[in-house]
C-alpha positions in Angstrom: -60.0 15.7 32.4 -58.2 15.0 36.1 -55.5 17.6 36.7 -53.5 14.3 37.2 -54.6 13.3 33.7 -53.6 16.8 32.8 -50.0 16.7 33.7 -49.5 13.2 32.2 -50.6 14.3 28.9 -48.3 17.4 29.0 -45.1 15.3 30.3 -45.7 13.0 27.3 -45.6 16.0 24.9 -43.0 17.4 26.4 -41.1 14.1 26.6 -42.0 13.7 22.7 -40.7 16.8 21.3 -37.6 16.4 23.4 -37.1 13.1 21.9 -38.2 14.4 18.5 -35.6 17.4 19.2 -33.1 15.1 20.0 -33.1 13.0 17.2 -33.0 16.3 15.2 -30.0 17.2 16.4 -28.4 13.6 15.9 -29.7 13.7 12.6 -28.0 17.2 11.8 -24.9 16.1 13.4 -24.4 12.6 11.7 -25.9 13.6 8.4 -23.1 15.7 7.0 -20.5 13.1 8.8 -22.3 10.4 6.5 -22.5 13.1 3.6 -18.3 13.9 3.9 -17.9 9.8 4.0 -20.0 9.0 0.9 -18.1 11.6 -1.3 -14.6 10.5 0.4 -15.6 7.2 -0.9 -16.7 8.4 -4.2 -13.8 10.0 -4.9 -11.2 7.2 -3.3 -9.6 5.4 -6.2 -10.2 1.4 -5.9 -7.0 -0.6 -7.0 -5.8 -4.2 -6.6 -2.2 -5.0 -5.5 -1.4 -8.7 -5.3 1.0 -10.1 -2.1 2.1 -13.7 -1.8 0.8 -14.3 1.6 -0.2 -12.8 5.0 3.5 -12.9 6.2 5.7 -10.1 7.3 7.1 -9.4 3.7 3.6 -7.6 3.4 3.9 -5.2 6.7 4.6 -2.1 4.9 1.9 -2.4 2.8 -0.7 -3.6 5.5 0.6 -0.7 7.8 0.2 1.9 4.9 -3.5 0.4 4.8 -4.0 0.4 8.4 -3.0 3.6 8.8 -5.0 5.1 6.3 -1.6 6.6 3.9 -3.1 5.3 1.2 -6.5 6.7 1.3 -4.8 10.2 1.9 -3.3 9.7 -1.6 -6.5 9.0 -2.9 -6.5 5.2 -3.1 -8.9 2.3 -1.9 -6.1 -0.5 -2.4 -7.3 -4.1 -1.6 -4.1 -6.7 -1.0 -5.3 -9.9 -2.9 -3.3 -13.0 -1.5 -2.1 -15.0 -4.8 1.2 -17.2 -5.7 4.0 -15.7 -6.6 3.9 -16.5 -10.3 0.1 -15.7 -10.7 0.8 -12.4 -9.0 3.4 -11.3 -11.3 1.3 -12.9 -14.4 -1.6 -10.8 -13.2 0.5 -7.7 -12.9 1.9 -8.3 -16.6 -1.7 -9.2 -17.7 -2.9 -5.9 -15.8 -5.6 -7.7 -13.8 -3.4 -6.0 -10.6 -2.1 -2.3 -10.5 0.7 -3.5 -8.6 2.8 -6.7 -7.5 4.7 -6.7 -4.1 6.2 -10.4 -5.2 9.9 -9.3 -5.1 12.2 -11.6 -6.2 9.4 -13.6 -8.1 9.4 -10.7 -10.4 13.2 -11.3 -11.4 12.9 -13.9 -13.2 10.2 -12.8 -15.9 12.0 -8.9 -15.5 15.3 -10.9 -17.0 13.7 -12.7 -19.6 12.4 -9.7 -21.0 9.3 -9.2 -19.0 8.0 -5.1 -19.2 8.2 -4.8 -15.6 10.7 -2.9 -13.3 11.1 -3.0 -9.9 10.5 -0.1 -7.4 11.2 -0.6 -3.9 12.0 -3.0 -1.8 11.5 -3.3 2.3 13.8 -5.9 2.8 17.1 -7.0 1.2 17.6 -10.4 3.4 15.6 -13.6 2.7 12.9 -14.1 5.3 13.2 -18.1 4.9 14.3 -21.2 6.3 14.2 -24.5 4.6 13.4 -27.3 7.3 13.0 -31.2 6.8 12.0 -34.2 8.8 13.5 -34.7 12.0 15.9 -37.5 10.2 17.0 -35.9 7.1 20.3 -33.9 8.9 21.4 -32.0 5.6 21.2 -30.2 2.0 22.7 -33.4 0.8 20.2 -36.1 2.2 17.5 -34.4 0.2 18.7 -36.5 -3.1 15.7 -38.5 -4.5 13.6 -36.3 -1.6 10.5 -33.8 -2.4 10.4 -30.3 -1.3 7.6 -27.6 -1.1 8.1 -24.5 -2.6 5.4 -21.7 -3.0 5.6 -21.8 -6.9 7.8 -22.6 -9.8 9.8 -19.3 -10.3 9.3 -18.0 -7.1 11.6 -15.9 -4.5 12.0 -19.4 -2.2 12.5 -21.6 -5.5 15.8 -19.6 -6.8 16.9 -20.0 -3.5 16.8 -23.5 -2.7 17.6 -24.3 -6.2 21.1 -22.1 -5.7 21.8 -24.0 -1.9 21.3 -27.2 -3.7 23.0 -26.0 -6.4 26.3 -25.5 -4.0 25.6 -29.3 -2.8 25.9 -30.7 -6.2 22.3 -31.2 -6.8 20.3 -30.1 -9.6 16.8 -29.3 -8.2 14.0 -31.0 -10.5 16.5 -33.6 -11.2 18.0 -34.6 -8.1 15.6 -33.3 -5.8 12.1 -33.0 -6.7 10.7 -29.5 -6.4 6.9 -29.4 -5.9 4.6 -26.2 -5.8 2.8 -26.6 -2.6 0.9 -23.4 -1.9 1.4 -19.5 0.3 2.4 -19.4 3.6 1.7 -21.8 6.4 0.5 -24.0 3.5 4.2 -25.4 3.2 4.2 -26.2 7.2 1.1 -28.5 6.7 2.4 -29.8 3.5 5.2 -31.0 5.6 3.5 -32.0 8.3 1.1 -34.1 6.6 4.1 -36.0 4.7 3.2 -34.8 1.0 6.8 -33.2 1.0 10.0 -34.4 3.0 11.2 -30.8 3.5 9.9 -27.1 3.1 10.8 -23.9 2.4 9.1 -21.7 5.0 8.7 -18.2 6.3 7.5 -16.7 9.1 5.8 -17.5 11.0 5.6 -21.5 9.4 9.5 -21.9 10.4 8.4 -21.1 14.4 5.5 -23.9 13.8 8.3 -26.2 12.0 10.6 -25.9 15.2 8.0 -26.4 18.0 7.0 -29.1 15.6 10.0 -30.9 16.2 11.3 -30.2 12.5 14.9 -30.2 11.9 16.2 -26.5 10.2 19.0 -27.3 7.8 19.4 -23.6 6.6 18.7 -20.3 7.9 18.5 -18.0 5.1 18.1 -15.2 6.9 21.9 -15.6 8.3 23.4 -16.6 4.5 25.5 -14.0 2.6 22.8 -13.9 0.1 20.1 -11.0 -1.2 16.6 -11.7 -1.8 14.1 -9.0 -2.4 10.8 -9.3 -0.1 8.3 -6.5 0.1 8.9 -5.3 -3.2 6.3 -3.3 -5.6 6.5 -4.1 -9.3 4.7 -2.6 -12.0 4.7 -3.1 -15.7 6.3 -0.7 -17.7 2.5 0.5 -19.4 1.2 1.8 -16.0 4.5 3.5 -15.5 4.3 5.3 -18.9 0.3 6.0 -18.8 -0.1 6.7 -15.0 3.4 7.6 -13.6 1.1 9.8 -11.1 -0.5 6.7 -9.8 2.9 4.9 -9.2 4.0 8.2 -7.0 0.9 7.9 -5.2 1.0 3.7 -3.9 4.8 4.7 -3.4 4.2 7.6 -1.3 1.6 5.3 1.1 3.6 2.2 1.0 7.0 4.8 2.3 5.2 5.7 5.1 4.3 2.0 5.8 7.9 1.1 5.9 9.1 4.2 7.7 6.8 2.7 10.5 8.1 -0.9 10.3 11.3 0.5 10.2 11.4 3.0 13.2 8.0 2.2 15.4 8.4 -1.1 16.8 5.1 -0.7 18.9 2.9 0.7 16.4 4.1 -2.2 13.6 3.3 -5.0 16.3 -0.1 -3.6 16.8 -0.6 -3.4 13.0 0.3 -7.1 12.9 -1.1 -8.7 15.5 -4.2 -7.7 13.9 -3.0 -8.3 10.1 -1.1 -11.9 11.0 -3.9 -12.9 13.5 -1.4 -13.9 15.9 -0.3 -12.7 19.7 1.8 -9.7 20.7 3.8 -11.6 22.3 4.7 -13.9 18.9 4.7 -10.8 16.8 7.4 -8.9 18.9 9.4 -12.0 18.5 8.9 -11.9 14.6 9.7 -8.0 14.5 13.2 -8.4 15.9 13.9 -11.2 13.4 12.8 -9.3 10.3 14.1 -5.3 11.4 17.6 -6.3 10.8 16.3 -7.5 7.4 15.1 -4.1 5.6 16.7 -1.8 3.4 17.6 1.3 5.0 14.8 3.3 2.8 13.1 0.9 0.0 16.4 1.5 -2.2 19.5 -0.9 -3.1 22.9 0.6 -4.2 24.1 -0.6 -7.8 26.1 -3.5 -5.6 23.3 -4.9 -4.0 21.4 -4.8 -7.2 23.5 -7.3 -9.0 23.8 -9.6 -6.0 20.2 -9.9 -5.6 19.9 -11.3 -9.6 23.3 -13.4 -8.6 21.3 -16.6 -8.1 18.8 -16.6 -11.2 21.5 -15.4 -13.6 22.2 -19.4 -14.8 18.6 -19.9 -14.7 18.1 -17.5 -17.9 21.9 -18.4 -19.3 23.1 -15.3 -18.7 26.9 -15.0 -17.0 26.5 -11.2 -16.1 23.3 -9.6 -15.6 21.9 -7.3 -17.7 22.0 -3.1 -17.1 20.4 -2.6 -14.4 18.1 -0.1 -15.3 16.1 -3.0 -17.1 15.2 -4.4 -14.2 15.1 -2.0 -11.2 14.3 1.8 -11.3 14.4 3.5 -7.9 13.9 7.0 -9.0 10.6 7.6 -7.8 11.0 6.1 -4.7 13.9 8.4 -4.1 11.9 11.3 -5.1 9.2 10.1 -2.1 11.6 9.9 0.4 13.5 13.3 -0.5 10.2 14.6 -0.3 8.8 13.1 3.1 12.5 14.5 4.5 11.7 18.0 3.1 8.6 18.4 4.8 9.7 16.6 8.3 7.2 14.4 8.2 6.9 11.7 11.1 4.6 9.2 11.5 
């Protein structure tokens, strides 16, 4: 063999057990990476939470997920998009751990329902009922059709109560019609199946570039409507109060960054709403003045929020409160999260 031939031969062996060493190393280094992964998994509970649609009410939760609060209590939580009224059926049924339906859960909680109500990120409701450029008010929606999310829901009490204050009876003088989540309502009104629409965000932007006419803002009413709620049935409560603490604890840290970190909660949803930064800034000055100051509503706010379902169940004054709504543990998290100082 050539000397040339030679060094050839040793540079390949060389080059091999270098490579061979290499891939060692990456193997030693990525292994026990994978290994820590595997058994984080293992041991990360998996639960279901239902939300109503991929709309702002769900930022705390989507920011809690995000930023991984929920996995450092242990929990894989997967947001399931379903109506209002499913989502609270599945949360009594227990096919969902939790519900973040809000003022969908009301209703059932005041006919009897074994649910209570946790937390809430916003007190103010996030909608705006618009109609056809020629219908110019509440009024001239007699003998007219209008798209709600579901029978029962959050956007349903309310336009039932405005048209309520207009002398209509909704179902009787106005025809209310479950039309889907979301921008499902926009198209529904677009494509002429309802005359008007009860929309949130970001629908009611498409509705106005759309040429839509807005007859009320419910944002700017003297009303309270709970969005960005969690709800769970009085059997996890009693058999798993430790898994309760746990989704609260994440979902307190998602709101404490929707509340306070404007630029970390439009990152968050430009990626959860699919949309622009530009469009979600706009949406994130419109919802802040919205929340609760942390997830909890004094005794007043309490009974206002059930003000405009009460005649819906026949009742004239509400029943105690701590049937419906018990914010206990969610004070507990957020004395806790002040004791220790923690920041996001």
């Amino acid at each position: 063999m050539s000397e040339k031939d030679t060094n050839l031969s040793r540079l390949f062996v060389s080059t091999t057990v270098r490579r061979r060493d290499i891939g060692w190393f990456i193997l030693s280094f990525l292994l026990p990476l994978l290994s820590l992964r595997w058994a984080e998994a293992q041991q990360l509970r998996k639960i279901h939470v239902a939300i109503p649609a991929i709309t702002p009410a769900a930022a705390p939760f989507a920011i809690a997920k995000d930023r991984g609060y929920y996995r450092e209590e242990g929990l894989d939580v997967d947001l399931i998009v379903m109506p209002s009224a499913v989502g609270i059926q599945a949360l009594i049924g227990g096919n969902v751990s939790f519900s973040t339906q809000g003022g969908a859960g009301l209703l059932p909680a005041l006919r009897g329902a074994p649910i209570r109500l946790l937390f809430s990120a916003y007190r103010r409701p996030m909608y705006w009922l618009y109609a056809r450029a020629e219908i110019r008010s509440v009024g001239d929606l007699k003998g007219k059709k209008v798209g709600v999310s579901s029978i029962g829901s959050g956007p349903d009490s309310l336009l039932r109560d405005v048209l309520k204050k207009q002398g209509l009876e909704g179902g009787r003088d106005v025809v209310i019609l479950p039309v889907g989540s979301g921008i499902a309502r926009f198209y529904a009104l677009q494509a002429g199946s309802v005359d008007a629409a009860m929309l949130s965000i970001p629908a009611n932007f498409m509705a106005q570039e759309g040429g839509y006419r807005q007859l009320v803002s419910f944002i700017d009413q003297d009303m309270v409507e709970l969005q960005g709620s969690i709800l769970a049935s009085l059997q996890l409560l009693e058999s798993e109060p430790a898994l309760a603490e746990k989704f609260l604890r994440g979902s307190v840290k998602g709101f404490r960054i929707l509340r306070d970190n404007r630029a970390v909660t439009t990152q968050v949803l430009v990626r959860f709403l699919k949309l622009k930064e530009d469009a979600v800034a706009k949406i994130y000055d419109v919802i802040r003045p919205g929340l609760t100051p942390d997830g909890t509503l004094s005794e007043e706010l309490q009974k206002k929020s059930l003000e405009h379902i009460l005649a819906r169940v026949g009742l004239k004054e509400p029943p105690r409160l701590e049937t419906i709504f018990d914010f206990s543990l969610a004070r507990k998290v957020n004395d806790e999260l002040q004791a220790r100082g923690w920041r996001p």
